[in-house]
N, C-alpha and C positions, 0 to 999 in steps of 0.2 A: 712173837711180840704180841700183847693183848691189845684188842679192839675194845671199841666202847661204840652203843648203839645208842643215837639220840634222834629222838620222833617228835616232829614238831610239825601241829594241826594249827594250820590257818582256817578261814572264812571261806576259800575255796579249795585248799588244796593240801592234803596229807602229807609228812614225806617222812622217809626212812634217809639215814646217812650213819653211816660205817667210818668213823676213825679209829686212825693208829695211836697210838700211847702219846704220840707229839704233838696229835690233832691236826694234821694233817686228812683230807677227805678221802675216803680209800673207793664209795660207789654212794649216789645223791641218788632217789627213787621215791618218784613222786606220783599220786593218785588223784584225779581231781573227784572231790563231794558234792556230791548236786545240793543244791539249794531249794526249798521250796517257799511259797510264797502264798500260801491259801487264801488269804485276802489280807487287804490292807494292812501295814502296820507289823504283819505276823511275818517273822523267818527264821523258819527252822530247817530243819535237813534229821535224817533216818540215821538214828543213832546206831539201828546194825550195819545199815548201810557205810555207814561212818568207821565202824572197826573191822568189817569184812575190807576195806578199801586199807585203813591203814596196814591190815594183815598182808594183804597184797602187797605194798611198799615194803615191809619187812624182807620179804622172804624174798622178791628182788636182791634188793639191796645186799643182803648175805649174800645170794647166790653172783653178784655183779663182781662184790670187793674180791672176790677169790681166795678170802679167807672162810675156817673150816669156823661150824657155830661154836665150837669149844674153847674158839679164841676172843668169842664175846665176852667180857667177862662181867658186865655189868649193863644195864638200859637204864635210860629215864625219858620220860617224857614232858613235853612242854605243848603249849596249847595257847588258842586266842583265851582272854581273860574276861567275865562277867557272861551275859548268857545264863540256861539254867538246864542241868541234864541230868533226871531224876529217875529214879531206881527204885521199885518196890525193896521189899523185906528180903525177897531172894536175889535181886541183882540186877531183876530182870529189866528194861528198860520200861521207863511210866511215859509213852508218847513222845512226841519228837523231841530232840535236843532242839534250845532257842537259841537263836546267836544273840553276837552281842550289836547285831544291825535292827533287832525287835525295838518295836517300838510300842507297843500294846497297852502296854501300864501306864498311859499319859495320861490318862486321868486320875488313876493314885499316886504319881507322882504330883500331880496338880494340889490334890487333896491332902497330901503328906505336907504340902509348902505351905497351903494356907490355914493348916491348923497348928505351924509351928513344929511337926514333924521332922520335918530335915535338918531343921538348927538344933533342936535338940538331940539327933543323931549327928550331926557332926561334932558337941561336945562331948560324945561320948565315942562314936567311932574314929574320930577324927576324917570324916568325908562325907557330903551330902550325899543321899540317894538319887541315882540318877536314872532313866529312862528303862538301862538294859540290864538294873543290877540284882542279882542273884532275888537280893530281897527285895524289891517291888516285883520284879515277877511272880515272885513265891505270892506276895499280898494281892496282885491280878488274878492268880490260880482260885486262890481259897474264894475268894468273890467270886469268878463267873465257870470256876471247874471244881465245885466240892467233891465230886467223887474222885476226881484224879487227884487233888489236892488229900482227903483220907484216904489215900493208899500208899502214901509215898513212904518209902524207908531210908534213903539215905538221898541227901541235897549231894551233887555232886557239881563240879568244875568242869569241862571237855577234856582235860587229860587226867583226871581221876576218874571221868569214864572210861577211858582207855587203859587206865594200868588197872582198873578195876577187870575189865576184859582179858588181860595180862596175867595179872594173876590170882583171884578171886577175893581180895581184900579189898574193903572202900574205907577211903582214907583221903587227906587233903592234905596242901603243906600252907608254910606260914603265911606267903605271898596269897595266894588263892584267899585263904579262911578270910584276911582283913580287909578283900575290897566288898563285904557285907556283913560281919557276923560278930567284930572280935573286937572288944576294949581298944583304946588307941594306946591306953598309958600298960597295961598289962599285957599285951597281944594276945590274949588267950578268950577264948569264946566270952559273951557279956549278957548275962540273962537280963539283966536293965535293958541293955539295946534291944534284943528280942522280943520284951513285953510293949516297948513302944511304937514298933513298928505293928505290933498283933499278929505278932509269931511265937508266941512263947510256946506251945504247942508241940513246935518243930523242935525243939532242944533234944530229944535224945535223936532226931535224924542227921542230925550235923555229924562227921565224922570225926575218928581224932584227928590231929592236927602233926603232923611229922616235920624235921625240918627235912627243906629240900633235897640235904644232902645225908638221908636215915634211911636206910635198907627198909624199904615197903612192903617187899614182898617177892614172889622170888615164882619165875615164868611156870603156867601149868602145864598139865601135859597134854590138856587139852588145847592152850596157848600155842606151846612148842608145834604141835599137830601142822597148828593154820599156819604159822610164821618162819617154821625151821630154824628156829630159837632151839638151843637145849633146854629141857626140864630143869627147874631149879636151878637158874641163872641168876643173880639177885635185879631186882627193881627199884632202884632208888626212887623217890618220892615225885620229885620233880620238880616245877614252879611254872609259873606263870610267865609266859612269851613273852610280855614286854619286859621284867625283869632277865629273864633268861639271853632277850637278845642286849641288853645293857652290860652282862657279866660278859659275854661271850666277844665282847669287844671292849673290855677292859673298864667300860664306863661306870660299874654299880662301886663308887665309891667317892668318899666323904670329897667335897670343893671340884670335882666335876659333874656337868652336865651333860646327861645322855641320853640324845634325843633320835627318834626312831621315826623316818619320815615316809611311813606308808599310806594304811587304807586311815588310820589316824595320825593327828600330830600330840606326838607322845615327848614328853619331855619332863626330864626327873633327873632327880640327886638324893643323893643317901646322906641322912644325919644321925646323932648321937641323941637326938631328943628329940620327941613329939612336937612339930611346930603345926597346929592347924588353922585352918583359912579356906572359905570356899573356895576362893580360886585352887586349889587344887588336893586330889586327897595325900592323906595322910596314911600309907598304909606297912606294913612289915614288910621290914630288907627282908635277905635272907637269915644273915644272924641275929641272933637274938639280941637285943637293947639298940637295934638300928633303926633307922624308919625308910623307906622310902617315898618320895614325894612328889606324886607326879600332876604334872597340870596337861589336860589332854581336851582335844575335841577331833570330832570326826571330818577335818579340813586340812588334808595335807597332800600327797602325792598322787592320791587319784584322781584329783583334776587334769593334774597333767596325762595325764594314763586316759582318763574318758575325750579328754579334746584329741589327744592320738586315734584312739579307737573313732571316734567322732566323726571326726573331721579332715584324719589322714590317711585313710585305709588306701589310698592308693600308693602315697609315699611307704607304709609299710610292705606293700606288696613289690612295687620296686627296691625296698632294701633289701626284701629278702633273696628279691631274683640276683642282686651282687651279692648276697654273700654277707652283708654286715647289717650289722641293727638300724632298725627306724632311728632309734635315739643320737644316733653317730650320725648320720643321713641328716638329719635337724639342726645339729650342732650349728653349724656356721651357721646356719640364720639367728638362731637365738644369741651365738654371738653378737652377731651385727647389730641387733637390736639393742642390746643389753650395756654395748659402748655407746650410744646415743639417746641423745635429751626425747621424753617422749612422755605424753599428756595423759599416755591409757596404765590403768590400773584396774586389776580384776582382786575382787574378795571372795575366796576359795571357799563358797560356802553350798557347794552343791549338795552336801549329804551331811550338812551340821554346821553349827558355828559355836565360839565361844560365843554369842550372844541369845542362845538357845535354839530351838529346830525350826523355829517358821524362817527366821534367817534364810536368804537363797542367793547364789552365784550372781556375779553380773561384770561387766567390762562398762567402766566410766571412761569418758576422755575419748573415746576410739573416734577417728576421723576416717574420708575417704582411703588417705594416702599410707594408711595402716595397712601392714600386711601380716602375712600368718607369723613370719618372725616375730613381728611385734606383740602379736597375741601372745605366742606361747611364753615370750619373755615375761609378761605382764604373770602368766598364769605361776610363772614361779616363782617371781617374784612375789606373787601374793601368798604361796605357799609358806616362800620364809617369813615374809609377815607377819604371818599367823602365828609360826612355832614362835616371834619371837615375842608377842604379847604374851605367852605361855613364860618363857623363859624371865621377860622382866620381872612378873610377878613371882617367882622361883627367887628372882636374884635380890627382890624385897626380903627375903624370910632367912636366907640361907647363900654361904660364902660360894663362890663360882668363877674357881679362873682358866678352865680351859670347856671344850665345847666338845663332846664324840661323837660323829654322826654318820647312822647305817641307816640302812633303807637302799633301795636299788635306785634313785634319782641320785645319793650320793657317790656313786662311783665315777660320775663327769664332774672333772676336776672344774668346770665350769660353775655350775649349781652349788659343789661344795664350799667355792671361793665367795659366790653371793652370799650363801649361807654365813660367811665369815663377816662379810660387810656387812648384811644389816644384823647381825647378833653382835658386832663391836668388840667379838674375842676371837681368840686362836681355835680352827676348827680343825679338828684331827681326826681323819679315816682309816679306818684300818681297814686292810686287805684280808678281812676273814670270810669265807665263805659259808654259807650255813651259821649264821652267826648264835641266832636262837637255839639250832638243833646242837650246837657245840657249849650253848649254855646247859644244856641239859647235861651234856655228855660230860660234862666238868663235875657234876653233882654224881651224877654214876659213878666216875673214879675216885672222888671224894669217898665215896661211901664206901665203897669196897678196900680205900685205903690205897689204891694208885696214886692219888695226889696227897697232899699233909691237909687240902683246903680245899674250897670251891673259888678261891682266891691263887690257887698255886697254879697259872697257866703253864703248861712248858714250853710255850712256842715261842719266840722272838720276837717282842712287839715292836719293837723298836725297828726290826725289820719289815713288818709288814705296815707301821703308821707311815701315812702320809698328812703332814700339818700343813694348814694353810690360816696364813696371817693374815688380818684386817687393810686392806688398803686403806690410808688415811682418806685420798679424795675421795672414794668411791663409797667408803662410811658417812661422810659429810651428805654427799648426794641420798644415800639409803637414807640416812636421818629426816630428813627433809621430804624424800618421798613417804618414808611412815607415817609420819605426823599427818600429812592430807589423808591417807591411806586411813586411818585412823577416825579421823574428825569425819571425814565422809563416810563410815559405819556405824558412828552415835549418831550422826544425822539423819539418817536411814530408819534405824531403829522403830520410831513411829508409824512407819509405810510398811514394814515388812508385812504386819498381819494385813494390813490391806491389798496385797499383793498376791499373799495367799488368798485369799476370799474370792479372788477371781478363780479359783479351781470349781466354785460352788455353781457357778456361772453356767447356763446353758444358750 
């Protein structure tokens, strides 16, 4: 039976995963990336280090499934989205790869806003430039790195690094190329766009643009070597992780919302036409004449995840001596909380807000007689909050009657069901594992002609959805809690810089 290999690089962690033809997970093998942080603002991580690590995950992962490499018949990879990972003329890497957690170019993002920069690339990109994207890094480079800036040969994505390492072509697909570089109404590269940003320059470093699912390239033999891949294996193109994990659970398609509640709150829908609005970009489905639409900010499940790390490390360490997760261990409490009247509300805004970066966390309302239950409920609840100012503004532009929602907070049926209340629709989980790296793995088959589409899942979704419907009273109650939730973050708004300004403080 053939296998299909799909590699999906997050922010900390590589991984390889080996399915069967039904997508089924045959062996998951994962590497963590260190992160570096050289000062302020900067993080980046060793781009070899980064493909020595996912090479590692590969040849696992083969050697784990039990299957022989000849029954691989296809790869692709998928990877975090925005970031910047540059390559001279030969391939070689040009300095570290940046995530898309950099934050460096705040002052040409400052300077791009107040000279009318960003609005004018939004009528042409269809999406303002923002903090981590491809092109304001590239416009940070050329200002304070001109020599690394005149050497570069090809602008790359984190997994066109990677297949570029794979199999010696640098190339992009159509997800990647639009969240900096590509017409909104044509998708195809826009020397308008590039001249206004003051990049024009870079135009013959852009790669070509492949669709996701177009044989890219095919494993070398120096590849094969590191991976125990076969020589000449095809490499389909791949796509960008937040699209990747929307396909990979059914969501990349027209009047659903497919929202991803991890280290971001990511939320999108696929249309038939270019709809643009700062509130979220505008960028290429996977097929051609689609758009995807996402409205995102960096506030969603890692608060909960940093108050566990935080604040529970002894509850995790007693979960693990039984046997079962922190998260399971918490559960009743965040229950208990979550059935009762309570005054605390937290705004998830430890690492971003949709109200920009000075934005910061905090818990209003909290009394004595609060306890950690009470926090943690607050803390999700403010999570869904968040996805769902992302969502109403989605549901202004474009039609939206059901809701998909992955991310690893969604697996307790608890969280998914709030998720339901305060989004006021039907919220439906799939039980896919690797959901990303199985979006990738879709595009592989595709390509090779296992599937007719990157739309032709074979698995039974119907078997692995779990739906969960809006309870009437407990939407009335969310509603209600939004609106405060809400009116107390434009109230805020004025105090945040000044709250920051205490860091300056000795």
């Amino acid at each position: 039976m053939a296998c299909l290999l799909g590699i999906d690089n997050g922010l900390t962690v590589t991984k390889a995963v080996v399915f069967d033809e039904q997508g089924t997970p045959l062996a998951v093998c994962r590497e963590r990336v260190p992160q570096s942080v050289p000062q302020p603002h900067h993080v980046e991580r060793d781009m070899r280090v980064l493909w020595d690590a996912t090479a590692r995950a590969i040849h696992a992962a083969i050697t784990q499934s039990g299957r022989a490499p000849g029954e691989i018949v296809a790869v692709a990879v998928t990877a975090h989205g925005d970031g910047l990972y540059l390559v001279d003329a030969h391939g070689d890497a040009l300095g570290p790869g940046i995530l898309s957690l950099d934050s460096r170019a705040g002052s040409t993002l400052s300077k791009w806003k107040a000279t009318g920069v960003s609005d004018r690339a939004l009528a042409l990109s269809g999406q303002q430039p923002h903090v981590s994207a491809a092109s304001t890094l590239l416009a940070w480079i050329r200002d304070h790195d001109p020599a690394r800036y005149a050497r570069i040969g090809h602008v790359l994505g984190c997994k066109d690094w990677l297949r570029l390492c794979l199999t010696g072509q640098a190339g992009m697909d159509r997800t990647e190329a639009s969240t900096a570089f590509t017409d909104v109404n044509t998708q195809t590269y826009s020397p308008e766009l590039l001249e206004q940003l003051g990049l024009l320059e870079l135009q013959g470093c852009l790669p070509p643009i492949h669709h996701p699912a177009a044989v890219a390239g095919h494993i070398t033999t120096a590849a094969a070597a590191r991976t125990g891949l076969l020589a000449g294996t095809p490499v389909a193109t791949g796509l960008h992780d937040v699209t990747a994990s929307a396909l990979g659970i059914g969501a990349h398609r027209a009047d659903v919302v497919g929202i991803v509640a991890g280290t971001y709150s990511i939320n999108e829908v696929v249309s038939t036409a270019p709809v643009t609005d700062p509130r979220w970009f505008c960028r290429s489905a996977i097929q051609p004449g689609q758009w995807n639409n996402m409205a995102i900010s960096p506030a969603s499940a890692t608060n909960y995840d940093w108050f566990i790390d935080t604040l529970c490390t002894g509850e995790r360490e007693a979960a693990e001596s039984e046997g079962i997760s922190v998260h399971k261990h918490l559960s009743p409490e965040i229950a208990r909380a979550l059935a009762q009247p309570s005054t605390l509300l937290y705004h998830p805004y430890l690492y971003g807000s949709p109200h920009g970066a000075v934005a910061s966390a905090g818990f209003l309302g909290l009394h004595g007689w609060h306890d950690r239950g009470d926090m943690l409920a607050a803390v999700l609840e403010g999570v869904a909050f968040n996805h769902r100012v992302h969502v109403d503004a989605l549901r202004e532009g474009f039609s939206a009657t059901d809701i998909r929602l992955t991310g690893g907070i969604s697996r307790n049926p608890l969280i998914a069901q709030l998720f339901a209340d305060v989004l006021g629709l039907p919220v439906t989980v799939s039980a896919t594992d690797e959901a990303a790296a199985w979006g990738a793995a879709l595009c592989a088959g595709a390509a090779v002609g296992l599937y007719d589409d990157v739309q032709s899942d074979p698995r039974d979704m119907q078997a692995l959805d779990t739906r969960f419907e809006p309870d009437p009273v407990q939407q009335t109650i969310r509603d209600g809690r939004y609106r405060i939730h809400q009116q107390i973050a434009q109230g805020l708004m004025p105090h945040w810089e000044s709250l920051a300004s205490l860091e300056t403080l000795q």
